[in-house]
C-alpha positions in Angstrom: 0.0 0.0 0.0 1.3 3.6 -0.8 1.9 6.3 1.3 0.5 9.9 1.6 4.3 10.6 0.7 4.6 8.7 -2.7 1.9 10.4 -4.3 3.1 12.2 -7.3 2.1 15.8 -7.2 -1.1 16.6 -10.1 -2.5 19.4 -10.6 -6.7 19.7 -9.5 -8.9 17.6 -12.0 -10.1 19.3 -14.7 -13.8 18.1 -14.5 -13.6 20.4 -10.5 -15.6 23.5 -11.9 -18.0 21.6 -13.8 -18.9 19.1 -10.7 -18.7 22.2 -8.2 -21.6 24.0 -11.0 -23.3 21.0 -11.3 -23.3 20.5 -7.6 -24.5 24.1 -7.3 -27.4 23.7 -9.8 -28.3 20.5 -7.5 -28.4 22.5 -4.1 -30.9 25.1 -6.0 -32.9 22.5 -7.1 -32.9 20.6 -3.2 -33.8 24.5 -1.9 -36.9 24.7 -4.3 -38.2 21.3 -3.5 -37.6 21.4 -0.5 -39.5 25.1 -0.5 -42.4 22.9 -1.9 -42.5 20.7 0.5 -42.8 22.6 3.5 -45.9 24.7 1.6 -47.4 20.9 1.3 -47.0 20.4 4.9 -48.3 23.9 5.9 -45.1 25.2 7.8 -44.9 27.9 4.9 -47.1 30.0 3.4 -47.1 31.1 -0.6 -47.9 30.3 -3.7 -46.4 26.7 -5.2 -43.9 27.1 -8.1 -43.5 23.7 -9.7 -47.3 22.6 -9.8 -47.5 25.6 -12.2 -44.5 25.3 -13.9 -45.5 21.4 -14.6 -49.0 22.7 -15.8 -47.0 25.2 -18.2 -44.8 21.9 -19.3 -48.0 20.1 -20.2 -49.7 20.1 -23.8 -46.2 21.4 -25.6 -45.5 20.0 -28.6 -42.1 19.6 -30.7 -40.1 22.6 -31.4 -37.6 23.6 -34.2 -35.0 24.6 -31.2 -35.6 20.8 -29.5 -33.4 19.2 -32.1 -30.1 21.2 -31.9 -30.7 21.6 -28.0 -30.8 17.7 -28.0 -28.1 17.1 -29.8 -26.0 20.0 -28.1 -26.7 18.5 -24.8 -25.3 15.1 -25.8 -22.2 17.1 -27.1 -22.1 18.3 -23.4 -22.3 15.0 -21.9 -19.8 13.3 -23.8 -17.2 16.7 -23.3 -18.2 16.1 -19.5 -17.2 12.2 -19.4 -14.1 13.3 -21.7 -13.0 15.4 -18.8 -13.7 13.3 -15.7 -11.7 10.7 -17.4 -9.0 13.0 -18.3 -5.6 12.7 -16.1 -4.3 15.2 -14.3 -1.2 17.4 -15.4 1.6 16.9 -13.4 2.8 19.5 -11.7 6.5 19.0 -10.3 9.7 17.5 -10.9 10.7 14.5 -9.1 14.1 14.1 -7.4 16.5 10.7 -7.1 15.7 11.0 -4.0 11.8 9.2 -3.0 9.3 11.9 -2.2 11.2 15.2 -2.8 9.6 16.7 -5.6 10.3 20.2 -7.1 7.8 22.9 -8.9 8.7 23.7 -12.6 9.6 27.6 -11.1 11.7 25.6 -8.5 13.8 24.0 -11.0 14.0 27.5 -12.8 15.1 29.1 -9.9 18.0 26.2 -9.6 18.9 26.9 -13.3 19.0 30.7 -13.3 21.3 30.5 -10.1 23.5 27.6 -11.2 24.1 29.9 -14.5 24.8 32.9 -12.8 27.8 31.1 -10.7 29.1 31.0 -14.3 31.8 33.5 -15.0 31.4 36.0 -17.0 27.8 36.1 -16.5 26.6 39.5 -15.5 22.3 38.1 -15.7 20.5 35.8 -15.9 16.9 34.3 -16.5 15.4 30.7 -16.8 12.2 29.3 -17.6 11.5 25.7 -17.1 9.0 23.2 -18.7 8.1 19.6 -18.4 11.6 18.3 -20.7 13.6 21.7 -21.2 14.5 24.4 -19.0 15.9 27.7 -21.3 18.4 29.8 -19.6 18.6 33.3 -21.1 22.5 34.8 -20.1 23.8 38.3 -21.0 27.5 39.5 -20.6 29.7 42.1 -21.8 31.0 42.5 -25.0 34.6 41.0 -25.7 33.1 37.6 -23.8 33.9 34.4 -25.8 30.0 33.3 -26.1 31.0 30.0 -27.3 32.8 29.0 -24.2 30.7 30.7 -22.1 27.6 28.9 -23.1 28.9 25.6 -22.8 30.1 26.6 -18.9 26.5 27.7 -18.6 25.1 24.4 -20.1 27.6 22.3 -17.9 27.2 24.7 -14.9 22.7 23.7 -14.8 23.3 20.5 -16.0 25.2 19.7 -12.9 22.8 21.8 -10.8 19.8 19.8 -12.4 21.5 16.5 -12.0 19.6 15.5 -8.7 16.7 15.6 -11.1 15.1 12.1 -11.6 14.8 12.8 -15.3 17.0 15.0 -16.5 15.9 17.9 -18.7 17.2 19.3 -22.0 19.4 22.5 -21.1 19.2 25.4 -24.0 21.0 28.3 -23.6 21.0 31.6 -25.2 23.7 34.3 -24.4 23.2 38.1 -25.1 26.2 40.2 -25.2 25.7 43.9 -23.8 28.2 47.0 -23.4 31.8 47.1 -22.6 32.6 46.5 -18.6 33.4 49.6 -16.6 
């Protein structure tokens, strides 16, 4: 049996607003009924809303607009079974280590500060994803970009190495004014 601590970390199912609506819409209907029955048991006083809307129901005969609304509220049902069944994004990084997990703006955050231990590397930005994180570097003009790059590349990939999968590392260095 798993533990609370094994769980991978997913993101809320996408089929929560639709159940919490629908469960809204139910909760309406419960108040109403519920309205009616007291009025049948005489703890309220008023006027009865579904007998007459029930009457108002009765004797209607088939409209033009009951064919689309039909067949759009089947498109609805299968779109709501679609999403209930959908799995959950994921929503952090796992680490070699069992139950340590990391957020992708964790992992960005590593990256970016990994690359700025680089030298030559005046700033620095990162951006992660689910398989590549994208390190944006500037330095000053008169920097060899080529080597600096790959100290960059090799600087996060090290950072990143406690990473259960690994990501792909892309790099981009901007060169800006001379240094004062």
């Amino acid at each position: 049996m798993k533990d609370e601590a094994s769980k991978k970390p997913v993101a809320n199912p996408t089929a929560a607003v639709p159940a919490v609506l629908f469960a809204l819409v139910l909760i309406a209907a419960g108040v109403v009924l519920g309205r009616e029955a007291l009025l049948k048991l005489g703890a309220l006083d008023g006027s009865e809303w579904v007998g007459p809307a029930a009457s108002n129901l009765d004797g209607l005969t088939a409209q033009q607009w009951m064919l689309p609304a039909g067949i759009a509220a089947v498109v609805v049902g299968f779109v709501l079974v679609f999403v209930a069944l959908r799995p959950r994004r994921r929503t952090h990084r796992a680490l070699t280590e069992q139950g340590v997990w990391l957020r992708k703006g964790d992992v960005a955050a590593v990256a970016r500060s990994a690359a700025l231990d680089s030298v030559g590397v005046d700033t620095a930005s990162a951006k992660a994803g689910n398989k590549k994180v994208t390190v944006a570097v500037s330095t000053v003009d008169g920097t060899d970009t080529s080597a600096l790059k790959s100290a960059v590349v090799t600087s996060v990939d090290n950072a990143l190495r406690p990473l259960a999968s690994a990501p792909k590392v892309r790099t981009r260095v901007r060169t800006t004014g001379q240094a004062s």
